[in-house]
C-alpha positions in Angstrom: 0.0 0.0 0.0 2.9 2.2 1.0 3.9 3.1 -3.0 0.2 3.8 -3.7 -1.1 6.1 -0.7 2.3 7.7 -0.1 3.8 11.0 -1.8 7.0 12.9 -0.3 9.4 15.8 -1.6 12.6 17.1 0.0 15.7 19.3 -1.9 18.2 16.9 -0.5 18.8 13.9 -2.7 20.0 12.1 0.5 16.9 12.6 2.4 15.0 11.0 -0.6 17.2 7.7 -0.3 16.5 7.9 3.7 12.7 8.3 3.4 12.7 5.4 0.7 14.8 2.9 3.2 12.4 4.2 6.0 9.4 3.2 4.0 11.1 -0.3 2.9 12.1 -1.3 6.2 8.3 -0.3 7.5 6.2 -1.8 4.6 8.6 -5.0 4.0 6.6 -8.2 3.6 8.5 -11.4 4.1 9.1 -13.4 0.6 8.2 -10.1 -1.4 10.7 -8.0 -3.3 10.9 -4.0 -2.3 8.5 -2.1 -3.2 9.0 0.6 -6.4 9.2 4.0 -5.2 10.6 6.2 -7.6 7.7 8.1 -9.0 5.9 8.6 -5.2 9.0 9.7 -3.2 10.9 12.9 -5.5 13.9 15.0 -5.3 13.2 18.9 -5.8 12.9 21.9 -4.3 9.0 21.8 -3.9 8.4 25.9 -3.3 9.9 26.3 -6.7 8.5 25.3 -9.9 5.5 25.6 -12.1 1.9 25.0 -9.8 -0.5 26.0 -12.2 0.2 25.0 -16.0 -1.6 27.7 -16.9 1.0 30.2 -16.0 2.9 29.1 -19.6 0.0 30.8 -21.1 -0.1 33.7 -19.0 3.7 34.2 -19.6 6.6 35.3 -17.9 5.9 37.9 -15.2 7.9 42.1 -15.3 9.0 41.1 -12.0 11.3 38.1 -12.7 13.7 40.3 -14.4 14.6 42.6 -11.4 18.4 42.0 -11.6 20.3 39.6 -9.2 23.6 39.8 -8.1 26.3 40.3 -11.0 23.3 41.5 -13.1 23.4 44.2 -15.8 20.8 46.8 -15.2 20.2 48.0 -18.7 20.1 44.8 -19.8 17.2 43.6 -17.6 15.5 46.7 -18.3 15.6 45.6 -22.0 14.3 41.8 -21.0 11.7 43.2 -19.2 10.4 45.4 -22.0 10.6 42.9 -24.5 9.0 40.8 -22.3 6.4 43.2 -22.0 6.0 43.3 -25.6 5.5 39.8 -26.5 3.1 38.8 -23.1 1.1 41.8 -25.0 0.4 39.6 -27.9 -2.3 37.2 -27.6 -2.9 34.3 -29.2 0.8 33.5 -29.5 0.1 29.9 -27.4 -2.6 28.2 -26.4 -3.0 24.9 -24.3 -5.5 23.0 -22.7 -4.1 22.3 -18.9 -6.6 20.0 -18.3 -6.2 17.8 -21.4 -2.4 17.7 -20.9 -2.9 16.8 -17.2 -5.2 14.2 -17.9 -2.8 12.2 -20.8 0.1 12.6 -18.1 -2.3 11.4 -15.2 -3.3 8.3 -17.5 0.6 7.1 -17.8 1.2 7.5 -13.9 -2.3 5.1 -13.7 -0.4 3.1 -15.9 2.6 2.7 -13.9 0.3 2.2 -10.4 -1.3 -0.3 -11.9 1.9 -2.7 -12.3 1.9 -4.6 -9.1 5.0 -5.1 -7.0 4.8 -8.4 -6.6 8.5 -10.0 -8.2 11.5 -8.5 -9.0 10.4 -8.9 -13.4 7.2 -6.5 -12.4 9.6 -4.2 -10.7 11.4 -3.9 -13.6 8.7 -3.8 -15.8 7.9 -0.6 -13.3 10.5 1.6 -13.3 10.8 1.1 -17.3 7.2 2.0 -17.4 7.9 5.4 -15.4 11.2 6.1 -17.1 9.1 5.6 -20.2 6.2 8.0 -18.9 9.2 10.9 -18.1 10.8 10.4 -21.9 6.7 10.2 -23.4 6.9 13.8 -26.1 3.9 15.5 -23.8 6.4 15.0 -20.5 9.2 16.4 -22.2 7.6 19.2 -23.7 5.7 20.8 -20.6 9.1 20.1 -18.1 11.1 22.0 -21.0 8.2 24.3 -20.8 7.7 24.7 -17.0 11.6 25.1 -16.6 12.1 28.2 -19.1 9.1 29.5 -17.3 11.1 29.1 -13.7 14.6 29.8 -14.9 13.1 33.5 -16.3 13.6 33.9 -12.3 17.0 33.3 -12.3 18.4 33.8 -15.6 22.2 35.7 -15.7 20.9 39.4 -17.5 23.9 40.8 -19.1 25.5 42.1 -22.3 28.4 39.7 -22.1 29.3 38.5 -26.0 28.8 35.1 -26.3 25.9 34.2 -23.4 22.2 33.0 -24.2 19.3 35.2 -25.0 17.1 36.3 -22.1 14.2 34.2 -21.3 11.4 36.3 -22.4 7.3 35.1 -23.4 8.4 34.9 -26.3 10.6 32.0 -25.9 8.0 30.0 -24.0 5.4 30.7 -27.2 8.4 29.3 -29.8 9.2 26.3 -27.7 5.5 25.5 -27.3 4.9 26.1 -31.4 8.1 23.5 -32.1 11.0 26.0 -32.6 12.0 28.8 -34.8 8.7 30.4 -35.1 9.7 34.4 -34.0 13.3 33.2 -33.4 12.8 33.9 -29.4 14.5 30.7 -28.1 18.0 29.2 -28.9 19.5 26.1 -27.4 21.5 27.8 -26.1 18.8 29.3 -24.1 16.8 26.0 -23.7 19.9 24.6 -22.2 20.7 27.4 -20.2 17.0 26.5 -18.6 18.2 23.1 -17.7 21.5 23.8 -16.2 19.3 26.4 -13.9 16.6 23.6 -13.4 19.4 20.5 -12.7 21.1 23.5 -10.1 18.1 24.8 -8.3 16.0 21.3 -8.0 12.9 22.9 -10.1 9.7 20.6 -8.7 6.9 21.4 -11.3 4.2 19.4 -9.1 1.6 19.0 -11.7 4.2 16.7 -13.5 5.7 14.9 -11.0 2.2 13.7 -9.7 -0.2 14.6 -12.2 -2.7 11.9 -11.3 -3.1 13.7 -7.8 -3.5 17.1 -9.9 -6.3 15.5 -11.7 -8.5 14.5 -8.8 -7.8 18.1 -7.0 -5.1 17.0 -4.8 -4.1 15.1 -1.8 -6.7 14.3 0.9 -3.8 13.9 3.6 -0.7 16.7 3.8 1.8 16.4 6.8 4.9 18.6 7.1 7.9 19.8 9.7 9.2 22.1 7.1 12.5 24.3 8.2 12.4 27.7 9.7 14.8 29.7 7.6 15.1 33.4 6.3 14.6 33.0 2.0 18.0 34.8 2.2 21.9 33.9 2.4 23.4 34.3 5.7 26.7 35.1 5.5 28.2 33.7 8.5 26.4 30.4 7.9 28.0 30.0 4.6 31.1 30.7 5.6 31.2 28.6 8.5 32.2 25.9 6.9 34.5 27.4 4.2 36.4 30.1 6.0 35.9 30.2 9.4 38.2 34.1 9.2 35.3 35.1 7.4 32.5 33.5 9.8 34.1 34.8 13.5 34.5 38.4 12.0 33.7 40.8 14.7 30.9 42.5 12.9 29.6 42.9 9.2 31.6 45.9 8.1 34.3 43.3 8.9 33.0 40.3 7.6 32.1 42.4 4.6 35.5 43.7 3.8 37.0 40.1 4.2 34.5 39.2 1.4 35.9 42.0 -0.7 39.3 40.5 -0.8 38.1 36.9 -1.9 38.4 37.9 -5.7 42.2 38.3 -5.2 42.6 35.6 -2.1 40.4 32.8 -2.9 38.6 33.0 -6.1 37.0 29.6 -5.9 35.2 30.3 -2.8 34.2 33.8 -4.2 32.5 32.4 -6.8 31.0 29.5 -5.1 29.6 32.6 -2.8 27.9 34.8 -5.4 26.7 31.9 -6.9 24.7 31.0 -3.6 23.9 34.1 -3.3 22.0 34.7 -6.9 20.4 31.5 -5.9 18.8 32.5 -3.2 17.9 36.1 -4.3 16.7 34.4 -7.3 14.2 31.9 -5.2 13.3 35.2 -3.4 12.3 37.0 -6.3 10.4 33.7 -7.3 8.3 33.1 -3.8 7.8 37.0 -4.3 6.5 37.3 -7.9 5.6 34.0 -9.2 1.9 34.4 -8.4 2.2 31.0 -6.4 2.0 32.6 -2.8 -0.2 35.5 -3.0 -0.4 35.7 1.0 3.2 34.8 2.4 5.6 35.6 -0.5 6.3 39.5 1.0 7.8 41.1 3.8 11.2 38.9 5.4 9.9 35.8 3.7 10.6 32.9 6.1 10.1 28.9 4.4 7.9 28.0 7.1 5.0 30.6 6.3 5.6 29.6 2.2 5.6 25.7 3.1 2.0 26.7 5.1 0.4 28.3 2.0 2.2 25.4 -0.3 0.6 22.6 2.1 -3.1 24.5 1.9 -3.2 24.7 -2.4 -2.3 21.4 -2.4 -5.0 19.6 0.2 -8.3 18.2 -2.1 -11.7 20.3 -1.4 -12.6 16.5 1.4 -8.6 16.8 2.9 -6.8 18.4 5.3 -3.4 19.4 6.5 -1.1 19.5 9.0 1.9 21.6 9.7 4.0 22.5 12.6 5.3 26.1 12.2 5.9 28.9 14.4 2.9 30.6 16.5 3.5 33.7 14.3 2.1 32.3 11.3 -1.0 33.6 13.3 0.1 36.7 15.2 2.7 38.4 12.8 2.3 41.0 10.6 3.8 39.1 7.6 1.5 36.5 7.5 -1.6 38.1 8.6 -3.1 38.4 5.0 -2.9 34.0 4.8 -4.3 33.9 8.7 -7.1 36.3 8.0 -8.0 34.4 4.5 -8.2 31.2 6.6 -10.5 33.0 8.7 -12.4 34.7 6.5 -12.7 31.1 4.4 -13.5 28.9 7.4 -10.6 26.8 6.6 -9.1 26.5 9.7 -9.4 23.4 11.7 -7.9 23.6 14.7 -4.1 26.0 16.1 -2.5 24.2 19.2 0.1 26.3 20.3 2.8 25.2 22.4 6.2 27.2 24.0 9.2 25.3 24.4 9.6 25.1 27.9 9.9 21.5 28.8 11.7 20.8 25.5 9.4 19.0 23.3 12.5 20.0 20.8 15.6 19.4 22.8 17.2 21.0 19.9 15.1 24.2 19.9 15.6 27.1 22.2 13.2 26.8 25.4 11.5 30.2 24.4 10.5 29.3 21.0 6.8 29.3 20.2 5.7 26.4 17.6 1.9 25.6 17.1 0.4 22.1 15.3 -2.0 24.3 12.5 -4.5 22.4 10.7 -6.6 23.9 7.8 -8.9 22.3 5.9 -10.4 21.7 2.1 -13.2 24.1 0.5 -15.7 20.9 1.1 -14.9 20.6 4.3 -15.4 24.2 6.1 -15.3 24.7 9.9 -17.2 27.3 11.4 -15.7 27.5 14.8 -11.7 26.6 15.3 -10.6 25.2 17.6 -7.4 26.9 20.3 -4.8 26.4 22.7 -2.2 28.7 23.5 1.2 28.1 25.6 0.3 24.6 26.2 4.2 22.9 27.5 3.2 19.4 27.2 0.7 17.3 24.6 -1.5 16.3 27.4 -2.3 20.2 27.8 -4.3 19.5 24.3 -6.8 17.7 26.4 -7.2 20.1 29.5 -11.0 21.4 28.4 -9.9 24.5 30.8 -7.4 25.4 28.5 -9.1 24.4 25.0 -11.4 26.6 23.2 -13.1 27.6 19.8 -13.7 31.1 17.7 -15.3 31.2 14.5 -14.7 34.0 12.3 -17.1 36.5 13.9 -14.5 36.3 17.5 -11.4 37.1 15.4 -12.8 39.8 13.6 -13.7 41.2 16.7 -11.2 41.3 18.3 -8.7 41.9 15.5 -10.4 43.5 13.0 -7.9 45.3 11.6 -5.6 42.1 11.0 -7.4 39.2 11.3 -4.6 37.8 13.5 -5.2 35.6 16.8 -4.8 36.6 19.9 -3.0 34.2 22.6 -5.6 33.3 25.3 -4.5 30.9 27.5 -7.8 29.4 28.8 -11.3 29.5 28.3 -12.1 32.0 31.0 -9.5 34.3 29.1 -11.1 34.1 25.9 -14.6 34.9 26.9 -13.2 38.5 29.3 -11.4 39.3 26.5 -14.7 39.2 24.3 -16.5 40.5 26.8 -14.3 43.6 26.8 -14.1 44.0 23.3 -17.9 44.0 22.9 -18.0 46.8 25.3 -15.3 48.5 24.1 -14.3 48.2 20.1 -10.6 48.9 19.2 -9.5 52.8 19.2 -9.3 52.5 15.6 -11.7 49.9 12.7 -9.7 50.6 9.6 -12.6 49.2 7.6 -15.1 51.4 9.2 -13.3 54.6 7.9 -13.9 57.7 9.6 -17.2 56.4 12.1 -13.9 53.8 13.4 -12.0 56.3 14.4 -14.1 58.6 16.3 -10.8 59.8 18.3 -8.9 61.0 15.3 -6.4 58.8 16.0 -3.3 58.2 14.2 0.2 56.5 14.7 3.2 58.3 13.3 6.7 56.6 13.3 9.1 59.4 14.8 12.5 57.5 15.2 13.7 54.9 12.4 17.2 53.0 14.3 17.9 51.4 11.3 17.5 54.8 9.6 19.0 56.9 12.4 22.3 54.6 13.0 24.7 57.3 12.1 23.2 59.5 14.4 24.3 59.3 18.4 21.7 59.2 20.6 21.6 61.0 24.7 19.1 61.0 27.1 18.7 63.7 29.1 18.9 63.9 32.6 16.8 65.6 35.2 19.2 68.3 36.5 19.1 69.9 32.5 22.9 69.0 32.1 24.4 68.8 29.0 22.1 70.8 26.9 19.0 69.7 27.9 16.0 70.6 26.2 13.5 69.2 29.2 13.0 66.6 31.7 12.6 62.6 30.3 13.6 64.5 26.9 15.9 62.7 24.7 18.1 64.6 22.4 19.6 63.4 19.0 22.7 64.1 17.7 24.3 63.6 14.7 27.7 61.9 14.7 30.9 63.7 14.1 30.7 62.2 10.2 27.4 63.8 9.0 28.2 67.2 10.6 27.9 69.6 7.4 30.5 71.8 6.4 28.9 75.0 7.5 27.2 74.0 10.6 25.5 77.5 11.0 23.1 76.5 7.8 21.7 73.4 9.4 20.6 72.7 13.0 23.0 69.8 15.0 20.4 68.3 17.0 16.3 67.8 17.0 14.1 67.5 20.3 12.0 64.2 20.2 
C-alpha cells in the first residue's frame, strides 16, 4: 500500500534515499521483493516550480527580471520590456491544462497499476515510469515549466557570447516547435536546464499529475524548516572560511568578502553563486503568483511551506503543519491567517512554547503551534485553540481548549485578522466581553465612524535609519544641553556634521 497512498518531496537527494529505506524497512513483507518507489517519493525543491500549467499561457511575469547579483541593469531593463511586448500579444500559445494533465495522469495510472509483486514486475515498473518521463507530452511541458522558472534566475547581461534572455516569447516558440519568432536558442533552452538540474525545479503538476487531476491530496503532513529566504553570510562561511565566519561585525566580515576575488577565487565564486540562488528563489516566492499571502515582507520557508501545504489539500482533505505561532500573530503572515479565517478553513491551532523541551534541539523560548486547515468541502465554522500549552496532554485540558469562529477574530482583530494568545477558556470569553464593550481605538474598515478619536500613529524614530546618528538621554538636572526633563536629544555623529554647521541645525528635540 505504501507506493500507492504515499507522496513525499525534500531538496536533498539524500533525504529522498533515507525516506525510501524508512518506508522499505516499515512496509517489508517477508518473501516479497521492495516495493517501487521512484515516481511517489521525488527529489526537488517543492516551493519552486511551475503550480499551475496555466501560468505558460499567461507568460513570464515584469517582476522576474529585477536584476540579481552580477546582473546588468540596462540589460534587464531591456528583457523586461521585450517581455512586455510579447506577453502583450495574444494568441501567440494556447494549451489546454486540463487535457495535458489528464494524458500525463493516465501514464502515472499506468505505472500504479503494475503490481509489486516479483523482481520482473519491478522492472517492468520503473521502465514503465522512465518511459512516462521520456513520453513527447512530458518532455515538452518540463522544457516548458523550466524556461518559465529559470526567467527567475536567468544571468541578464550584455556579455558576448551568453544566451538570450528568457522572455514570453521563448515559452510561445518552444511551445509552437521552434524557430517560429526566433525567441528561443539552445542555447537558451539549455541554459534553462542547467538552472533547473542547479536549483532542483519541482513542477508538481508533472511529478504527480494523477493527484493534480482528482484536485489533490486528501492527507498533507509537514515539519518544514524555519529559515530566512536569504543567504546568511556567517552560515556559509562557516564551513569554508571560518576568518570570514568569526568576523567581529559585518563591516568586517564584509571587507574580508571583498578580498576573496584576489585571495580565494573559488570560494568567491562559489559565494555569489549562492547568493543569486537564493535572491533568485526570493524573487520567485515573491512574484511568481504562487504565494499571493506569504511571498512578501522577510519571507521565512515556514510561512511559504503553510500556504504550499493549503493549495495542495483536495476540497474532502486536510493538512497539518508544525510552524511557528507567528504564522498567526505576525504581521507578515496576517493576510494567509485572515483568509483562513475569513474562508472557514481553519481546523484547529495548538500552540505550544518550548519550555519543557518537546524539541531538545530548539531554544526553550520558542513558540511552535500544530495548524491544521482544511479543504473548501470541508469548512469549519468555529476553530478550535490552545495557546502556551508545555506538554501534549495540555491538548486535552478542556480549561485550556477553546473555539472562535470567524465572527470572534474579527472582533477582536479587525484590523488584521490575526489571533490573539488566550490561555484558557475563562480568558477568551473577558477578552470578548471587553471588546464588545469597548471596540478597538481604531476599525480601519469602518473609515472615519472607526476612528471617532482622530487617532493616528506616526513613526518618529527609524534606528535602522537613524544609526549614524548618536543618541543622549537627558537627565533631570538639565545637564548637558538639555532641552527638558525625560527628553531625549539626538545628535548627529561627528561624520554627518555639514560643512557650515550655522546653515543646518545639530540636534532635533524628540
Amino acid at each position: 500500500m505504501v507506493s500507492h497512498c504515499i507522496y513525499g518531496v525534500d531538496r536533498n537527494p539524500l533525504a529522498v534515499d533515507l525516506c525510501r529505506v524508512a518506508l522499505w524497512l516499515e512496509s517489508h513483507a517477508e518473501g516479497r521483493p521492495l516495493t517501487f518507489l521512484d515516481h511517489r517519493i521525488r527529489c526537488g525543491d517543492s516551493l519552486i516550480g511551475v503550480f499551475d500549467l496555466d501560468v505558460l499561457k499567461q507568460g513570464i511575469p515584469d517582476k522576474a527580471f529585477e536584476p540579481l547579483e552580477g546582473d546588468d541593469k540596462a540589460a534587464a531593463r531591456a528583457a523586461a520590456k521585450r517581455n512586455r511586448g510579447e506577453r502583450d500579444r495574444p494568441g501567440l500559445y494556447q494549451m489546454d491544462a486540463v487535457e495535458s494533465l489528464k494524458r500525463l495522469g493516465g501514464h502515472a495510472r499506468q505505472v500504479d497499476a503494475i503490481e509489486d509483486d516479483s523482481p520482473e514486475l519491478i522492472r517492468r515498473k520503473r521502465d514503465a515510469f522512465s518511459a512516462t518521463r521520456a513520453s513527447p507530452v512530458a518532455v515538452s511541458l518540463r522544457r516548458l515549466c523550466n524556461l518559465w522558472t529559470a526567467a527567475f534566475f536567468q544571468p541578464l547581461t550584455t556579455t558576448a557570447g551568453t544566451a538570450p534572455p528568457i522572455t514570453t516569447g521563448a515559452i510561445h516558440d518552444l511551445a509552437a516547435g521552434g524557430g517560429r519568432s526566433g525567441s528561443v536558442t539552445h542555447q537558451t533552452i539549455g541554459m534553462a536546464e542547467g538552472l533547473a538540474a542547479t536549483e532542483r525545479f519541482f513542477h508538481w503538476p508533472l511529478e504527480f499529475p494523477e493527484v493534480f487531476e482528482d484536485g489533490g491530496f486528501d492527507v498533507m503532513l509537514s515539519n518544514p524548516p524555519w529559515e530566512r529566504v536569504k543567504l546568511q553570510e556567517q552560515e556559509f562561511f562557516a564551513a569554508r572560511d571560518n576568518r570570514i565566519a568569526t568576523a567581529p561585525n559585518k563591516a568586517a566580515r564584509s571587507a574580508l568578502i571583498k578580498r576573496l576575488p584576489q585571495e580565494n577565487p573559488f570560494l568567491h565564486s562559489e559565494f555569489t553563486a549562492a547568493m543569486r540562488g537564493a535572491e533568485g528563489a526570493s524573487l520567485f516566492l515573491r512574484h511568481s503568483g504562487r504565494y499571493p499571502f506569504c511571498g512578501r515582507g522577510d519571507i521565512n520557508t515556514y510561512a511559504v511551506f503553510a500556504e504550499l501545504n493549503r493549495n495542495l489539500t483536495a476540497p474532502g482533505g486536510r493538512a497539518g503543519i508544525i510552524v511557528p505561532t507567528g504564522i498567526a500573530t505576525d504581521d507578515t503572515t496576517k493576510l494567509y491567517f485572515g483568509d483562513l479565517v475569513q474562508t472557514r478553513t481553519l481546523a484547529s491551532l495548538f500552540s505550544f512554547e518550548n519550555e519543557e523541551f518537546v524539541f531538545p534541539a530548539v531554544h526553550h523560548a520558542a513558540k511552535f503551534c500544530l495548524l491544521t486547515t482544511c479543504g473548501q468541502a470541508k469548512l469549519v465554522s468555529r476553530a478550535e485553540f490552545v495557546f502556551l500549552a508545555r506538554r501534549v496532554r495540555h491538548l486535552y485540558d478542556v480549561a485550556r481548549r477553546f473555539t472562535q469562529g470567524a465572527e470572534d477574530i474579527r472582533l477582536l482583530s479587525p484590523n488584521t485578522l490575526t489571533c490573539k494568545i488566550l490561555r484558557t477558556v475563562r480568558d477568551a470569553a473577558i477578552v470578548r466581553a471587553i471588546h464588545e464593550r469597548l471596540p478597538v481605538l481604531d476599525n480601519e474598515g469602518l473609515g472615519p465612524r472607526g476612528n471617532p478619536w482622530s487617532l493616528s500613529v506616526r513613526r518618529v524614530l527609524d534606528m535602522n535609519k537613524a544609526s549614524t546618528l548618536r543618541l543622549c538621554t537627558e537627565s533631570r538636572d538639565r545637564r548637558a544641553g538639555s532641552q527638558g526633563k525625560g527628553g531625549l536629544t539626538v545628535l548627529p555623529s561627528a561624520s554627518t556634521y555639514p560643512k557650515s554647521p550655522a546653515k543646518s541645525a545639530r540636534s532635533w528635540a524628540v
